[in-house]
N, CA, C and O atoms as a Maestro MAE file, in Angstrom:
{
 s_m_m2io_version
 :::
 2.0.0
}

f_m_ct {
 s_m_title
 :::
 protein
 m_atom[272] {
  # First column is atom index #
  i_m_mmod_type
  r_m_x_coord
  r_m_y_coord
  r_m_z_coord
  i_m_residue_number
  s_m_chain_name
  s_m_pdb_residue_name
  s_m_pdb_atom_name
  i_m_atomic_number
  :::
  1 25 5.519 -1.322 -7.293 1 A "UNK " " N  " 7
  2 3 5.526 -1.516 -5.873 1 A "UNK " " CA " 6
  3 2 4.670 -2.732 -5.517 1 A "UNK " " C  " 6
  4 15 4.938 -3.458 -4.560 1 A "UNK " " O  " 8
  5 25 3.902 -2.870 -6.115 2 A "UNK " " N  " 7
  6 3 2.957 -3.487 -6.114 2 A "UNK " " CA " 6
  7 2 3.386 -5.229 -6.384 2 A "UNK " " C  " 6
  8 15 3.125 -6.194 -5.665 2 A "UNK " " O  " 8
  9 25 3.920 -5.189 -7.325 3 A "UNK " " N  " 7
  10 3 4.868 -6.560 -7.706 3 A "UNK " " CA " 6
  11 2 5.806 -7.266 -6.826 3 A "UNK " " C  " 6
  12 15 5.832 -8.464 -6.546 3 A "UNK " " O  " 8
  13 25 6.953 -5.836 -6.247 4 A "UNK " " N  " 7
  14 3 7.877 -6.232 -5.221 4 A "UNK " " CA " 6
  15 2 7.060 -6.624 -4.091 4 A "UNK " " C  " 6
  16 15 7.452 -7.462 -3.279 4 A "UNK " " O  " 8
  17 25 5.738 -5.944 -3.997 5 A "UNK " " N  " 7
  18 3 5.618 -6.344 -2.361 5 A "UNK " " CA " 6
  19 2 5.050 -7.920 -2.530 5 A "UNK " " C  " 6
  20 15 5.408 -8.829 -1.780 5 A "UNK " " O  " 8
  21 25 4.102 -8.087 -3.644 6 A "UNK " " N  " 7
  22 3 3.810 -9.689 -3.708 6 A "UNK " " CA " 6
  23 2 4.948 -10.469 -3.967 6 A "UNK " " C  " 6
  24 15 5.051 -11.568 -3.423 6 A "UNK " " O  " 8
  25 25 5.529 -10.186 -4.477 7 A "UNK " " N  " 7
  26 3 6.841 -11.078 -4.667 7 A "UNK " " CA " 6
  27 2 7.837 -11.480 -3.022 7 A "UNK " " C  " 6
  28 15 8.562 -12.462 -2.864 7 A "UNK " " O  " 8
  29 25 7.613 -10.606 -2.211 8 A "UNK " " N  " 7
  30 3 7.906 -10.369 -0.672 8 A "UNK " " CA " 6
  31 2 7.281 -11.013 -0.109 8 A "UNK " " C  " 6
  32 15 7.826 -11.482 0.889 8 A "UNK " " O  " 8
  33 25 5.998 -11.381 -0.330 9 A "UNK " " N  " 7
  34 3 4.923 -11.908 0.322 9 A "UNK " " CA " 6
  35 2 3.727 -11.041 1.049 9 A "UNK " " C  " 6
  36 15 2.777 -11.575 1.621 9 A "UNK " " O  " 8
  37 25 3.873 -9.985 0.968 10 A "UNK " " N  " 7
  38 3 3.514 -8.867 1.476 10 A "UNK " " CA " 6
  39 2 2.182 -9.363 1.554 10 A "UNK " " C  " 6
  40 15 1.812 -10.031 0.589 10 A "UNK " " O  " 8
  41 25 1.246 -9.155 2.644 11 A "UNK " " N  " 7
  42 3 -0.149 -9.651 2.828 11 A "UNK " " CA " 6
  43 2 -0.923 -8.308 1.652 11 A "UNK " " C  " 6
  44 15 -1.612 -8.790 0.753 11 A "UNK " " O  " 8
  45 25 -0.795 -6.594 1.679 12 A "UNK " " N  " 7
  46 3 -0.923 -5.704 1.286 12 A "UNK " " CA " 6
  47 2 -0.581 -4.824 1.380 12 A "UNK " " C  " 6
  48 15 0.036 -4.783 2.444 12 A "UNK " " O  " 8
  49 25 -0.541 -3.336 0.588 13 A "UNK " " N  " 7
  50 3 -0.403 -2.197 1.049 13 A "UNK " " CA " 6
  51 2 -1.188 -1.025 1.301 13 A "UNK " " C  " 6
  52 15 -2.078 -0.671 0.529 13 A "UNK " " O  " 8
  53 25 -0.765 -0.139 2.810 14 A "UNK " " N  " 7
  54 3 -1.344 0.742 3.037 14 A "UNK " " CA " 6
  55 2 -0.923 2.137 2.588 14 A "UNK " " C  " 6
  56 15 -0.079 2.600 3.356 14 A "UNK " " O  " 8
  57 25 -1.236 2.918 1.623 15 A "UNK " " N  " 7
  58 3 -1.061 3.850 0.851 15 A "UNK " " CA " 6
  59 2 -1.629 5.107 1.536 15 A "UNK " " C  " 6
  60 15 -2.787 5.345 1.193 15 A "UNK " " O  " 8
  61 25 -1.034 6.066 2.522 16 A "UNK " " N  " 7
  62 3 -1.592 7.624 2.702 16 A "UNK " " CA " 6
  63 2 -1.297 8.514 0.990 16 A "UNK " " C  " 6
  64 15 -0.465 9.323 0.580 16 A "UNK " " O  " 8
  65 25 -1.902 8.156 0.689 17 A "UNK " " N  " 7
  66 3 -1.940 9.129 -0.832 17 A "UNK " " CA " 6
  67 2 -2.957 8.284 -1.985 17 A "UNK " " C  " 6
  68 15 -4.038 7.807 -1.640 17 A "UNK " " O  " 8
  69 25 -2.396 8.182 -3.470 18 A "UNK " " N  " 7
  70 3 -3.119 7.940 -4.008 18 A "UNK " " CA " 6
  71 2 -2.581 7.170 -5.057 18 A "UNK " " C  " 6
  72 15 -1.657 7.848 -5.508 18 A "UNK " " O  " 8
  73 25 -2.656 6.226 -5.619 19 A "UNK " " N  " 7
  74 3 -2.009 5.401 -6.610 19 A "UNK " " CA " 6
  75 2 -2.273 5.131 -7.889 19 A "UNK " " C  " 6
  76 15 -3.453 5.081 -8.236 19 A "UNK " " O  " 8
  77 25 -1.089 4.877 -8.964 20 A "UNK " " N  " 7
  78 3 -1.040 4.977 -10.499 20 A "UNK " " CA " 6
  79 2 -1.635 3.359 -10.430 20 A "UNK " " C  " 6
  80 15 -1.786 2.587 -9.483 20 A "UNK " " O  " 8
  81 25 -1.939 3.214 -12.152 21 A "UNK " " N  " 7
  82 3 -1.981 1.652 -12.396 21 A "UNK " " CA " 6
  83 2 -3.244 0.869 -11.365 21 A "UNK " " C  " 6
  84 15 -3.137 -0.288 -10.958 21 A "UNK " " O  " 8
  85 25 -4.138 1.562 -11.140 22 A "UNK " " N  " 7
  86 3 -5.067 0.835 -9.981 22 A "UNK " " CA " 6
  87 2 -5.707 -0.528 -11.050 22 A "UNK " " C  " 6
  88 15 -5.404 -1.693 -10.791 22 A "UNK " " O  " 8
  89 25 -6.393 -0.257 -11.959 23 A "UNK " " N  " 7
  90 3 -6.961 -1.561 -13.002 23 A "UNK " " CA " 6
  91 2 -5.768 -2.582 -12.951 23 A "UNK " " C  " 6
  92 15 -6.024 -3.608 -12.321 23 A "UNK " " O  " 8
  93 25 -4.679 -2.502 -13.425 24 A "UNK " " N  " 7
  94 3 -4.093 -3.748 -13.155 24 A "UNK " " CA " 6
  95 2 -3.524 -4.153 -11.847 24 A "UNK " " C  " 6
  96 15 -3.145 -5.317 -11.717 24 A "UNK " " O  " 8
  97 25 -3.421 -3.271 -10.815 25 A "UNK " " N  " 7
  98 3 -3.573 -3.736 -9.483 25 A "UNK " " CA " 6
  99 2 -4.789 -4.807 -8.975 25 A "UNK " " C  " 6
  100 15 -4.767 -5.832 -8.294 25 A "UNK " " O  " 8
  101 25 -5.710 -4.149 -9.561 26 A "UNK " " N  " 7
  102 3 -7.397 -5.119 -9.246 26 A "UNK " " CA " 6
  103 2 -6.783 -6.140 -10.263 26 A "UNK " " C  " 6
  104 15 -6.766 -7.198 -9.635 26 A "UNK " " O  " 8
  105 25 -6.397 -6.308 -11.201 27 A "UNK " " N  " 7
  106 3 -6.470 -7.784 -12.095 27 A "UNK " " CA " 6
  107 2 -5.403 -8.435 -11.294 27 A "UNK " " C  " 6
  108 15 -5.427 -9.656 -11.139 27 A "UNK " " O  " 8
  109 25 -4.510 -7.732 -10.797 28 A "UNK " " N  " 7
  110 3 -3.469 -8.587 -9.800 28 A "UNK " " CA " 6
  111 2 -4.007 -9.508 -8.672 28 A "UNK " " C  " 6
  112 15 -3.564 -10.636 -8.456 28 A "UNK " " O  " 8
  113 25 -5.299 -8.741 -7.773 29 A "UNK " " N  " 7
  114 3 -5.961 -9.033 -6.924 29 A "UNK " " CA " 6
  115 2 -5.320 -8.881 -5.401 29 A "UNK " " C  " 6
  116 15 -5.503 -9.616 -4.431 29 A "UNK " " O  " 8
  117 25 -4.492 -7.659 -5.513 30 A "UNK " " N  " 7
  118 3 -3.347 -7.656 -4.576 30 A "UNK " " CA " 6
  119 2 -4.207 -6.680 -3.872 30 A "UNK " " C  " 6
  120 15 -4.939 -5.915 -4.499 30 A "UNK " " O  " 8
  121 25 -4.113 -6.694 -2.219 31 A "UNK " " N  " 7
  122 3 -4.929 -5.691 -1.906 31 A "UNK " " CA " 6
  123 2 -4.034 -4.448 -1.366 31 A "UNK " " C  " 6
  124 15 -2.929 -4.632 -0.854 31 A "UNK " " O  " 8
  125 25 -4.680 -3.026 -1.550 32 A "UNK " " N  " 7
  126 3 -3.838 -1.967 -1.520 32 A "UNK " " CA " 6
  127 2 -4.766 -1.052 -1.026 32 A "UNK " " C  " 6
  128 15 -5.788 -0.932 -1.702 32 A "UNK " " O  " 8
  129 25 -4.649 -0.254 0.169 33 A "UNK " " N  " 7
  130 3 -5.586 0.747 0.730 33 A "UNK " " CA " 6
  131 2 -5.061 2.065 0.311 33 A "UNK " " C  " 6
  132 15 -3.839 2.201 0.262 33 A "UNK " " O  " 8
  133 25 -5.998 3.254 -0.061 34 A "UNK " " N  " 7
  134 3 -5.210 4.074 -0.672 34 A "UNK " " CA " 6
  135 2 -6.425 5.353 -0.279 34 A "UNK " " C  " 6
  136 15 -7.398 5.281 0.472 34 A "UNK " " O  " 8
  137 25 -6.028 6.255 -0.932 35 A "UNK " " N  " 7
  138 3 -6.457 7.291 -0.740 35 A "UNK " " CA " 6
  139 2 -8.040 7.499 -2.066 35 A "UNK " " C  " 6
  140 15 -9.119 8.082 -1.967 35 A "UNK " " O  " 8
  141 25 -7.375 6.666 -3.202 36 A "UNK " " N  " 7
  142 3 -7.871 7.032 -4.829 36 A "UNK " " CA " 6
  143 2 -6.775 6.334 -5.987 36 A "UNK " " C  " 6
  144 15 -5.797 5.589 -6.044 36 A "UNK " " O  " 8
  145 25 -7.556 7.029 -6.726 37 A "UNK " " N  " 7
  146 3 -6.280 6.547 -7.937 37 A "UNK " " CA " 6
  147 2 -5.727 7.868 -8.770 37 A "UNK " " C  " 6
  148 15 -6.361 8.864 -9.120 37 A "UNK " " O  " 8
  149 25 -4.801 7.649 -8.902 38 A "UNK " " N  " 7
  150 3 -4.253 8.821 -9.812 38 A "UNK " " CA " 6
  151 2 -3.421 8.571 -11.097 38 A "UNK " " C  " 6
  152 15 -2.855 7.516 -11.382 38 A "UNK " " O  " 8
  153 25 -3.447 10.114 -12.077 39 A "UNK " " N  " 7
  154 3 -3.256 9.228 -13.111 39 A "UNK " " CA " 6
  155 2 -2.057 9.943 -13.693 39 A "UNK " " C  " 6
  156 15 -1.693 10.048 -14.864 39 A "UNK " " O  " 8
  157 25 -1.329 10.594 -12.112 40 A "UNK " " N  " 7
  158 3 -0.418 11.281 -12.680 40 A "UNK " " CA " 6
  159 2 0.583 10.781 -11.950 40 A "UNK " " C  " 6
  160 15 0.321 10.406 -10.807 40 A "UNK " " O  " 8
  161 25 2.280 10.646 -12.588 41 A "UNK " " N  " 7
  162 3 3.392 9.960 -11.796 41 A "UNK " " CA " 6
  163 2 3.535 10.848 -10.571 41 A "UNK " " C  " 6
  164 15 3.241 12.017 -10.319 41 A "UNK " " O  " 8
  165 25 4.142 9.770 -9.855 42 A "UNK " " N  " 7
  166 3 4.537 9.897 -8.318 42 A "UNK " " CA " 6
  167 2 5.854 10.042 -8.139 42 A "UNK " " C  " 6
  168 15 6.703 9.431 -8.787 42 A "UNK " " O  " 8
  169 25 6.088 10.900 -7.208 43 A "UNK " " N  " 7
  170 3 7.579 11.225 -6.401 43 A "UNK " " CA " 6
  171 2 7.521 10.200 -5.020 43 A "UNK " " C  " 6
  172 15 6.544 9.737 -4.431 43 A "UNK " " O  " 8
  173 25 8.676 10.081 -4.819 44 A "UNK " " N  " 7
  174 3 8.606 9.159 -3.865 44 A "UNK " " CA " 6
  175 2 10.201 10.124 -2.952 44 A "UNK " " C  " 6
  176 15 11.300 10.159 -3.507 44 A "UNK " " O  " 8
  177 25 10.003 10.634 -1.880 45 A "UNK " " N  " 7
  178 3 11.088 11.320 -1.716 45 A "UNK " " CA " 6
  179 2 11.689 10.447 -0.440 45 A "UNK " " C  " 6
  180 15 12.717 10.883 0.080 45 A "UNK " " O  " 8
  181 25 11.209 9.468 -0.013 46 A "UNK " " N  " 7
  182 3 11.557 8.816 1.510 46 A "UNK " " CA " 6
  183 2 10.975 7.064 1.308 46 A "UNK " " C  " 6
  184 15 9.899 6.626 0.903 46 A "UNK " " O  " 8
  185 25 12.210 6.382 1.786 47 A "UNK " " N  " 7
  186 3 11.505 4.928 1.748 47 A "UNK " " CA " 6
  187 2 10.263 4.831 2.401 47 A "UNK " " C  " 6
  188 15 10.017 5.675 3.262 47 A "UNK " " O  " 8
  189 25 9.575 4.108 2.192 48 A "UNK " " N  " 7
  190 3 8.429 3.517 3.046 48 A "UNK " " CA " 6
  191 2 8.626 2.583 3.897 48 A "UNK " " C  " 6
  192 15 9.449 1.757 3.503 48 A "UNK " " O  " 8
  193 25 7.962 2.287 5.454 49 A "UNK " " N  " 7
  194 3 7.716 1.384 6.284 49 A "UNK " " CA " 6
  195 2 6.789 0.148 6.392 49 A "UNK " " C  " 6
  196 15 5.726 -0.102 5.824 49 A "UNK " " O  " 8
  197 25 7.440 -0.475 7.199 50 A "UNK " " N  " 7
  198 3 6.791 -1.974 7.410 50 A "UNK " " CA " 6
  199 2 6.175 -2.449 8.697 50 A "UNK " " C  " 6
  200 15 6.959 -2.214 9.616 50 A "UNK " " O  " 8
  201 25 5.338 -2.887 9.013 51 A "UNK " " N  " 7
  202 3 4.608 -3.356 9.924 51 A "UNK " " CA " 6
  203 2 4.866 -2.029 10.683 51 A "UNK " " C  " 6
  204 15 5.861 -2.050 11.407 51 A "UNK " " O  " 8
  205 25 4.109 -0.809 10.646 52 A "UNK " " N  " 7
  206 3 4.320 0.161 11.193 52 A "UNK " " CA " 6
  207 2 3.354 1.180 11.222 52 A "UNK " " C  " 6
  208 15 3.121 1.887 10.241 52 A "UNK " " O  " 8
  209 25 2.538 1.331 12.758 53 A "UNK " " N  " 7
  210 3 0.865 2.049 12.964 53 A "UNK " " CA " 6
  211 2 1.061 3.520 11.669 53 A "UNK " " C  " 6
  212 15 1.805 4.415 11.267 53 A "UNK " " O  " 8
  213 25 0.232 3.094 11.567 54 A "UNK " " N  " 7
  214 3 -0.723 4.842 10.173 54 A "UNK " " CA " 6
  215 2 -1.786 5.546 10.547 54 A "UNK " " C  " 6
  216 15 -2.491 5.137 11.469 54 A "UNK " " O  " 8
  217 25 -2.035 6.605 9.945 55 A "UNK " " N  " 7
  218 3 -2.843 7.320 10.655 55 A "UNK " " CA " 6
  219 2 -3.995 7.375 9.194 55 A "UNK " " C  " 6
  220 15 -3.364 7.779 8.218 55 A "UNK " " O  " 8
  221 25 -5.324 7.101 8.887 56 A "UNK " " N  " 7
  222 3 -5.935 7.443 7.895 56 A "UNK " " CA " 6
  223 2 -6.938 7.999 8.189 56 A "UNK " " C  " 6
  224 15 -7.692 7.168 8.696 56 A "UNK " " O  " 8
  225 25 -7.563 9.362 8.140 57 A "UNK " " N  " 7
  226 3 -8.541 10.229 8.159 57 A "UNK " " CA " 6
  227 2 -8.693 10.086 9.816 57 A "UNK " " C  " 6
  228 15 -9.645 9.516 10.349 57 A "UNK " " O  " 8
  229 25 -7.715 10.634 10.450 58 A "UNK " " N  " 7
  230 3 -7.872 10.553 12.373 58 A "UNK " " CA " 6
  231 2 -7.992 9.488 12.598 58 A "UNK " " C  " 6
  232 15 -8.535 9.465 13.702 58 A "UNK " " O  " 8
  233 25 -7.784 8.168 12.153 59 A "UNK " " N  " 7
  234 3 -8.117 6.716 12.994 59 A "UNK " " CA " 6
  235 2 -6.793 6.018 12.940 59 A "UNK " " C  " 6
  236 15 -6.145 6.148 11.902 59 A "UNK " " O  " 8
  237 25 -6.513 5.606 13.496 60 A "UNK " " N  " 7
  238 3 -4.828 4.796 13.854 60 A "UNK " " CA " 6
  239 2 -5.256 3.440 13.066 60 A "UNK " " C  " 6
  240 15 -6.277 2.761 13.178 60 A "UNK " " O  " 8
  241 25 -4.135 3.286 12.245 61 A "UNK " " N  " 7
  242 3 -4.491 1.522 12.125 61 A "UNK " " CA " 6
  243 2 -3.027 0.896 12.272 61 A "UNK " " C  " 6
  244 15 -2.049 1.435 11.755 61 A "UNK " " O  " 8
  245 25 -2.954 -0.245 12.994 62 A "UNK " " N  " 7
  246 3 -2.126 -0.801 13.610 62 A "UNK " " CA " 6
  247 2 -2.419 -2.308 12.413 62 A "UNK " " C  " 6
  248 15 -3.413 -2.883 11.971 62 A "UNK " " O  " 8
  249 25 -1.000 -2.447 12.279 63 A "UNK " " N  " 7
  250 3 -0.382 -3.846 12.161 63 A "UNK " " CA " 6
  251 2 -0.955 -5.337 12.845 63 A "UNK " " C  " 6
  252 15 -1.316 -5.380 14.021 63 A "UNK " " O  " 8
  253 25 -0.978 -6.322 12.109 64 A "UNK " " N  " 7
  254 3 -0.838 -7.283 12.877 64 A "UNK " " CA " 6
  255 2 0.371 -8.485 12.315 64 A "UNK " " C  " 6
  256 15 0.017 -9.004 11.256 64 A "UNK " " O  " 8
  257 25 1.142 -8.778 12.625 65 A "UNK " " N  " 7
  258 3 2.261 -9.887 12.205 65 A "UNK " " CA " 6
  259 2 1.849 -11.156 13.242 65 A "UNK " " C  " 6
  260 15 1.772 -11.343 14.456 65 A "UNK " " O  " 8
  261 25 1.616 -11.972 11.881 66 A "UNK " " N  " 7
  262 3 1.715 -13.592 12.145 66 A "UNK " " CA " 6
  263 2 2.710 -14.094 12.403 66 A "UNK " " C  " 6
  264 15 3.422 -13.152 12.057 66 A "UNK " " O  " 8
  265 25 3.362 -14.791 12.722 67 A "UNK " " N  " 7
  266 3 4.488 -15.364 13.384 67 A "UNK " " CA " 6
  267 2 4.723 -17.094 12.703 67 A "UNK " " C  " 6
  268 15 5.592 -17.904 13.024 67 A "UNK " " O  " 8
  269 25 3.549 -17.257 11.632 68 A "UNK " " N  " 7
  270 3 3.398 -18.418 11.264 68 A "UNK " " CA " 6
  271 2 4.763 -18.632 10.411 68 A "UNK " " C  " 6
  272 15 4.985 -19.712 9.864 68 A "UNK " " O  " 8
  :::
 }
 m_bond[271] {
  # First column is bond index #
  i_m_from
  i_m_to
  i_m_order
  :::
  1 1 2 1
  2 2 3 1
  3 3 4 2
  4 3 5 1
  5 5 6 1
  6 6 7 1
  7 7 8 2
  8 7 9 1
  9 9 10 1
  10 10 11 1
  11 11 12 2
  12 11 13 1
  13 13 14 1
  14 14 15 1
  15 15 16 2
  16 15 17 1
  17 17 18 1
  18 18 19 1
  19 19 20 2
  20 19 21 1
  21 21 22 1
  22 22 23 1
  23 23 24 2
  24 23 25 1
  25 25 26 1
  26 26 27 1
  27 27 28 2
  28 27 29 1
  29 29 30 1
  30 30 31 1
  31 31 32 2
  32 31 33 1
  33 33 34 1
  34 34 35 1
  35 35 36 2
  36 35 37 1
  37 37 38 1
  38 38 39 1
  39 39 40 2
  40 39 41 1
  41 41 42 1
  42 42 43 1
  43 43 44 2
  44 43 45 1
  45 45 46 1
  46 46 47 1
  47 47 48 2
  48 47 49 1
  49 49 50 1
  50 50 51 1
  51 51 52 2
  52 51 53 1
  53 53 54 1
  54 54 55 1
  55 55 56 2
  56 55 57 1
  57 57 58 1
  58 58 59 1
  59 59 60 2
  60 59 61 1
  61 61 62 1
  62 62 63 1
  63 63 64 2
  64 63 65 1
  65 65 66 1
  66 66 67 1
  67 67 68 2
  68 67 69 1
  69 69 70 1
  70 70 71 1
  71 71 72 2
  72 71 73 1
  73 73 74 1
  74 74 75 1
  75 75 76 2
  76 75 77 1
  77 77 78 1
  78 78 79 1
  79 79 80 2
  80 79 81 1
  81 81 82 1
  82 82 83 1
  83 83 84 2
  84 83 85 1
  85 85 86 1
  86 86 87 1
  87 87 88 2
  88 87 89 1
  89 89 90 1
  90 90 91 1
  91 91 92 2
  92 91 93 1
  93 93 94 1
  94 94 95 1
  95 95 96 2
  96 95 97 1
  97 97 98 1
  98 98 99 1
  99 99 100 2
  100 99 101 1
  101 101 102 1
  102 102 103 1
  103 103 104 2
  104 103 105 1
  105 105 106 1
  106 106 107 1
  107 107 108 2
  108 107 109 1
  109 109 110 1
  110 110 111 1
  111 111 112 2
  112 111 113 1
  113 113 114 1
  114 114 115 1
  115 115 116 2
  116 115 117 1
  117 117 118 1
  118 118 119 1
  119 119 120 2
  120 119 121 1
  121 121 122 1
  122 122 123 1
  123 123 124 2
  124 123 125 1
  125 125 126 1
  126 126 127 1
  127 127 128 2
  128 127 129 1
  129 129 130 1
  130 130 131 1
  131 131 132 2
  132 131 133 1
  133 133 134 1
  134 134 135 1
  135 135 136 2
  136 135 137 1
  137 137 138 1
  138 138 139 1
  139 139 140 2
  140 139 141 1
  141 141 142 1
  142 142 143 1
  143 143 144 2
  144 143 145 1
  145 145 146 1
  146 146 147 1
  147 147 148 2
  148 147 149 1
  149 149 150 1
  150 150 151 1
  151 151 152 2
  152 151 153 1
  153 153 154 1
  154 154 155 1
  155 155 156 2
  156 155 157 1
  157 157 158 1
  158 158 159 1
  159 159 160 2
  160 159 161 1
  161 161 162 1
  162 162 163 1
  163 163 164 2
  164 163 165 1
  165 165 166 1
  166 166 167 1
  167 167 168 2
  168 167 169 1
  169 169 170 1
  170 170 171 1
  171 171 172 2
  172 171 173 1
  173 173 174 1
  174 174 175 1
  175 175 176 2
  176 175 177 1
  177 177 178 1
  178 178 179 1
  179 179 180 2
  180 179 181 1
  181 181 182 1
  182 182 183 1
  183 183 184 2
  184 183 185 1
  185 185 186 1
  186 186 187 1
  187 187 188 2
  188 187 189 1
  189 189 190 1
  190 190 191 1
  191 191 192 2
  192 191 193 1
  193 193 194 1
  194 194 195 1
  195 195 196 2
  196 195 197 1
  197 197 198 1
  198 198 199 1
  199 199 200 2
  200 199 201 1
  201 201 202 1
  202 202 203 1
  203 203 204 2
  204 203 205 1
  205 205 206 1
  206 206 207 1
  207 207 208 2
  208 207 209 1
  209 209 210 1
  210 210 211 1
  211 211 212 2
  212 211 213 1
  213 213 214 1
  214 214 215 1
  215 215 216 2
  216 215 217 1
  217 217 218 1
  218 218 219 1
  219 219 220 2
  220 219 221 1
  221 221 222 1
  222 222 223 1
  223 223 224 2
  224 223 225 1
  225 225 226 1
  226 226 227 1
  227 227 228 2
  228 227 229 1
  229 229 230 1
  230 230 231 1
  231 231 232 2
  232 231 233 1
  233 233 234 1
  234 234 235 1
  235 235 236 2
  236 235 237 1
  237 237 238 1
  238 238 239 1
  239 239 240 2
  240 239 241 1
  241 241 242 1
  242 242 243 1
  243 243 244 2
  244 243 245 1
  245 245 246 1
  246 246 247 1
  247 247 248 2
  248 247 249 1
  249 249 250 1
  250 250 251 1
  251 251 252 2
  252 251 253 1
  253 253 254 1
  254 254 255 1
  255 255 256 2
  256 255 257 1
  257 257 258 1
  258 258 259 1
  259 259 260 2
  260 259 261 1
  261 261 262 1
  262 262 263 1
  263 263 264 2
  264 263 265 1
  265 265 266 1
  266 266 267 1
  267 267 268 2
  268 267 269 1
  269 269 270 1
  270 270 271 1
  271 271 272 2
  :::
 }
}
């Protein structure tokens, strides 16, 4: 995920859960907000969204898109 989204251009990702592969994420230098790391595979049962408000521990975090 992590690849496609840099390859997209993706500024980063915001993760409500917890993510595999975090060490070579950090050697990537890609930034990814997450819950933790985990070291067990993931189900993924629903696409994920884009530029689109999240909720992490009761605090809203909102998007910002550059237009550059």
């Amino acid at each position: 995920m992590a690849t496609s989204a840099m390859a997209n251009k993706l500024g980063g990702l915001a993760i409500d859960g917890c993510i595999r592969d975090s060490e070579e994420i950090i050697e990537m230098r890609f930034p990814i907000f997450c819950r933790g790391p985990c070291i067990i595979g993931t189900a993924k049962a629903v696409l994920g969204r884009i530029n689109y408000p999240i909720v992490f521990g009761g605090v809203v975090v909102n998007t910002s898109v550059s237009l550059l």
